[in-house]
N, C-alpha and C positions, 0 to 999 in steps of 0.2 A: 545235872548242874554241877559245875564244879566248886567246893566250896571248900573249910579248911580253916579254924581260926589261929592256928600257927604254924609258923612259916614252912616248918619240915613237912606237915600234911600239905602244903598247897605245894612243896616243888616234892614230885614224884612223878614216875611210869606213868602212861595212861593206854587204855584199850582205842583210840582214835584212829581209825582206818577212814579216809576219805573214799567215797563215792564211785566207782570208776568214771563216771560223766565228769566228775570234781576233779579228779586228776587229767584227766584230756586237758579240758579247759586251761588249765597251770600251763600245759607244754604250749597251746596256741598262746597264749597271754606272754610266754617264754619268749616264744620265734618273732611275734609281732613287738616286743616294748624296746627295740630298739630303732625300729622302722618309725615310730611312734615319736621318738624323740625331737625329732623337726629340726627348725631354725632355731640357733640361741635367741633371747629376746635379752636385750641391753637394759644395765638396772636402771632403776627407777630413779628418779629425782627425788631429794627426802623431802616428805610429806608426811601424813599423820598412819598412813600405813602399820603397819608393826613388821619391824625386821627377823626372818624367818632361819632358823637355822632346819638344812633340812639332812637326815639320817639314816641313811639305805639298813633292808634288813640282812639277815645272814646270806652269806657268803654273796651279798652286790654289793656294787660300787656306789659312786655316786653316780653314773652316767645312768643308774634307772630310775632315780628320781628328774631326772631333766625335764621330762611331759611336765612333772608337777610344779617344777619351778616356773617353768615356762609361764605357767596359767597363774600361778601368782604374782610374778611380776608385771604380766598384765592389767592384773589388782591393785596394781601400786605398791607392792609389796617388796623390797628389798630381799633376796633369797640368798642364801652361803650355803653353799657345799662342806660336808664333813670335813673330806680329806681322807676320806677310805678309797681304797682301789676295791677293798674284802673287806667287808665283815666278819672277821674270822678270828679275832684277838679275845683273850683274855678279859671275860666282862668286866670286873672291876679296872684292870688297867683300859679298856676304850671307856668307860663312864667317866673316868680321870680326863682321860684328851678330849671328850666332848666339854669335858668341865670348863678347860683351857679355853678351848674354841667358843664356847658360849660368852666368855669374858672378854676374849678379844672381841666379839661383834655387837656386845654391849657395849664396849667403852666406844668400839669405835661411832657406836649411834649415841650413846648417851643417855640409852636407856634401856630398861629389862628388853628380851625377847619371848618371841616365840618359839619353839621346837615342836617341829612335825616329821615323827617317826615312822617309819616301814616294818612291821613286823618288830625284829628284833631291836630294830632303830628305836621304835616305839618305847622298847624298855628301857633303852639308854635315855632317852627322852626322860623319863619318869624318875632314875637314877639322879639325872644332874640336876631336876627340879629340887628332888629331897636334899639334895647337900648343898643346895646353893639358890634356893628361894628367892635370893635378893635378884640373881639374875634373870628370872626367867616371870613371864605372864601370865603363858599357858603352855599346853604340849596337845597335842592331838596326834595321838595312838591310830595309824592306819592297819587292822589285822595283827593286833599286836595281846597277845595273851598274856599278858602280867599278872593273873590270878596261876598261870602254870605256865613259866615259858617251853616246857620241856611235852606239853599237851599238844604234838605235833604227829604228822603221819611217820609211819614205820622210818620211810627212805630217810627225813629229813633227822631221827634220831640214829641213822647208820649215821650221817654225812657229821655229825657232830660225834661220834664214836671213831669214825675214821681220821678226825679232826686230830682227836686227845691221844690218837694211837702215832700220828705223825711228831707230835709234843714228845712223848717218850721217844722219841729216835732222835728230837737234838734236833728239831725243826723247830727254830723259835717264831715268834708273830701268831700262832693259830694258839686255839683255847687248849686246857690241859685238862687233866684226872680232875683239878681241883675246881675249876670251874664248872662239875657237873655233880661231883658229890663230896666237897673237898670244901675248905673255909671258905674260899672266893663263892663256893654256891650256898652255904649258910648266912656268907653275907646280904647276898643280893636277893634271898627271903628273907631277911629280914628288912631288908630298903623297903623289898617293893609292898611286902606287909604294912608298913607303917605309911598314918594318912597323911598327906598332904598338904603343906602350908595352905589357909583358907584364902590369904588373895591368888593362888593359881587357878588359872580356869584350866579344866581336864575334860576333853573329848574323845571317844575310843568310838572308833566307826569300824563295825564287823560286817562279816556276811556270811549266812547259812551255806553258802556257796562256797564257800572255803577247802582247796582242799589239800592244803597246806600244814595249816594249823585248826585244831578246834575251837569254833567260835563260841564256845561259852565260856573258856576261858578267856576270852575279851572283855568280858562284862566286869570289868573294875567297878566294885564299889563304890573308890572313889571320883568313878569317872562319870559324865553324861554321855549316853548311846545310844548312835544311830547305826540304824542297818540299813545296808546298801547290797545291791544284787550285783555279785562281779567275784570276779574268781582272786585268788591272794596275790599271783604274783601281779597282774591285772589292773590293782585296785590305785594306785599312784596314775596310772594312764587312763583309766577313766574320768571323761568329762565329766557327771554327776559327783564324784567325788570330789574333785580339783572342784565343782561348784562350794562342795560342802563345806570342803578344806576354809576357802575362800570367806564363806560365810559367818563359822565358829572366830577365825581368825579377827573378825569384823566386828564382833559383838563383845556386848561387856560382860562381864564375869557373869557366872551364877552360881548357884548352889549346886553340887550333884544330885542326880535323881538319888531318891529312896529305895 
């Protein structure tokens, strides 16, 4: 289990090698989530719904949450898109712009939102919750390890070392030195460390089957958690989650598990 009561033990290396079965599953989940993305579905007429901002994980777009918008606007749910092409910025500076973006689609409905994050989406989720409470209802964490964001398989801690190595050569947009063990990453242990306003509702739905990121460090303390059988990059296009998504999103707050 991964655990850690401040922040520098919880953001660290980890020994996390996924599965070889776990990694296959990723590349099918890869080839098929764009095939997957269907027909747009036109928004929703406003109703009591809750308006969804939603938040692709590293290095996607928005175009791979599209399955899951889909299915929530079928819910009646009003869905916005990030405005990422990449997830690949600077985390404290994308927690900034989700900040913005979460304001604009509260004023524009007139009330708090929701945010439903993808992996790293998830953390940004959880960021703008903490600094801006007034805006937000709930966040639901799809695969999203905010007890260690950095509790990922080998490849995926090259693709963010290749990141910060492109940064040093004067490539701006992508994360840097500092986002990985630099102030910008002292900060964002200490966000994701600290609990959460008590009227957000917080859902983090993992899976053993991960093989991505490790699923223990999904288990937010401050979050409530379901598990679901589906591979990471996968889990936004599955129907049993889009059920889930749909369901948490529908209900009224609650306490977190213990």
């Amino acid at each position: 289990m991964i655990t850690g009561s401040e922040p520098e033990e919880m953001f660290g290396p980890t020994s996390f090698v996924p599965p070889l079965r776990h990694a296959v599953r990723e590349q099918i989940a890869w080839l098929n989530l764009v095939k997957l993305a269907g027909r747009p579905v036109p928004m929703p007429l406003p109703g009591e719904a809750v308006p969804v901002l939603l938040i692709p994980g590293l290095g996607a777009g928005d175009y791979s949450l599209i399955p899951l918008a889909r299915a929530l606007r079928r819910q009646g749910h009003p869905t916005h898109a990030s405005g990422m092409r990449a997830n690949v910025g600077c985390t404290t500076e994308l927690a900034a712009q989700m900040e913005r973006r979460a304001e604009q689609i509260a004023d524009r409905h007139r009330r708090p939102i929701a945010i439903v994050g993808h992996s790293r989406g998830g953390t940004l989720a959880k960021l703008v919750a903490a600094s801006r409470p007034d805006l937000v209802e709930k966040i639901v964490a799809l695969a999203t390890p905010n007890l260690n964001p950095f509790a990922a398989a080998p490849w995926v801690l090259l693709t963010v070392e290749q990141l910060a190595a492109l940064n040093r050569r004067g490539v701006r947009g992508v994360l840097g030195d500092d986002c990985i063990r630099g102030t910008c990453h002292r900060e964002v242990a200490a966000r994701l460390a600290a609990p959460l306003s008590d009227h957000i509702g917080y859902t983090s739905i993992y899976s053993r089957r991960d093989g991505v990121v490790d699923w223990r460090a999904c288990l937010d303390r401050d979050a409530h958690h379901i598990e679901v059988t589906t591979s990471h990059i996968g889990m936004a296009a599955s129907r049993r989650v889009q059920r889930t998504v749909a369901s948490q999103l529908a209900m009224p707050h609650r306490a977190p598990r213990e």
